[in-house]
C-alpha positions in Angstrom: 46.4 74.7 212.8 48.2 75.3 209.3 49.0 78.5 208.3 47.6 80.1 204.8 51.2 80.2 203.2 51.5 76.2 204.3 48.2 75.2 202.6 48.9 74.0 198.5 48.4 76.8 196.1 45.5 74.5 193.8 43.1 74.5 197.0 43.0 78.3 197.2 40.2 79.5 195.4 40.9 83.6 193.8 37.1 85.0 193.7 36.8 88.7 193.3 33.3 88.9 196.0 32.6 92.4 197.6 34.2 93.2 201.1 37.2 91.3 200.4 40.2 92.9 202.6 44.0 91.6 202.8 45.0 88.9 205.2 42.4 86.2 204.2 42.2 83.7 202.0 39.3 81.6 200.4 39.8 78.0 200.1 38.2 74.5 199.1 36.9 71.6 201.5 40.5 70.1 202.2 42.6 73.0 202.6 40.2 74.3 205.0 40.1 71.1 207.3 43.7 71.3 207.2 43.2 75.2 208.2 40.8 73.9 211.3 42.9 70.8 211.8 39.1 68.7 211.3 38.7 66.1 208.1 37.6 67.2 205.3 34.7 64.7 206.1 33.9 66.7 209.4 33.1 69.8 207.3 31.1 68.1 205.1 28.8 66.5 207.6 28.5 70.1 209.3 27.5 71.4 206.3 24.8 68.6 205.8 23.6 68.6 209.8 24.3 72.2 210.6 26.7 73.8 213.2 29.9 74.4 210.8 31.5 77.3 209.7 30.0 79.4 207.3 30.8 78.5 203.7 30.0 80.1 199.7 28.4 77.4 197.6 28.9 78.2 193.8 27.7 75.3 191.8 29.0 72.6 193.2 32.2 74.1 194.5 32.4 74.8 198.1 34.5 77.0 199.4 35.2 79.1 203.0 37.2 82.2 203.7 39.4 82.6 206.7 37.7 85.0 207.9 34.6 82.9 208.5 36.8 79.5 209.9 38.5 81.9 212.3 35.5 83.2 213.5 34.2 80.1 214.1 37.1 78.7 215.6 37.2 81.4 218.2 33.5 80.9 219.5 34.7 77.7 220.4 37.9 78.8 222.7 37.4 76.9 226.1 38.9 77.1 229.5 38.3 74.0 230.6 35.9 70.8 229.5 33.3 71.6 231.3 32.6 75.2 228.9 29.9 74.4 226.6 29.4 76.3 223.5 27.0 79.1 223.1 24.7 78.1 220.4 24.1 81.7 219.4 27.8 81.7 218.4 27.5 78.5 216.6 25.0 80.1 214.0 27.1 82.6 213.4 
C-alpha cells in the first residue's frame, strides 16, 4: 500500500469540505488505486456495481479521502481465506 507522501502531488485534490481533520488526504481515481494497491479500473467498476469505498463526486471529478479507503480497507482484514466479509461493513 503507498503511502500519502509517495503518491504524485497532481492526483491530490485540496477541497476545503466540513469535518476535514489532519492526517488525510483526498485524492483522484489513480492515486487512490495506488493507495489500495487495486487498478484504477477496479474502483471504477465498484463504483458502477456497488461494494467500493465511499467516494465525492463533483461534476465529473471523482475523488476519495483516506479516511473513507482506510475504513474500507480495514472491514476487509482476514485471518484466513475462509473469512468472508460482512456485508454490513461493505456499505459502509
Amino acid at each position: 500500500m503507498a503511502t500519502i507522501a509517495h503518491i504524485r502531488n497532481t492526483d491530490r485534490v485540496s477541497l476545503s469540505l466540513p469535518n476535514s481533520g489532519a492526517g488525510h488526504a483526498r485524492l483522484r481515481t489513480r492515486a487512490a488505486a495506488e493507495y489500495t494497491a487495486l487498478s484504477p479500473r477496479t474502483l471504477e467498476a465498484f463504483r458502477v456495481k456497488g461494494g467500493g469505498p465511499r467516494f465525492i463526486r463533483i461534476g465529473r471529478a471523482v475523488i476519495y479521502d483516506t479516511r473513507d479507503l482506510d475504513h474500507w480497507l480495514a472491514a476487509r482484514t482476514c485471518i484466513s481465506t475462509s473469512d468472508a466479509v460482512r456485508t454490513d461493513e461493505v456499505s459502509s
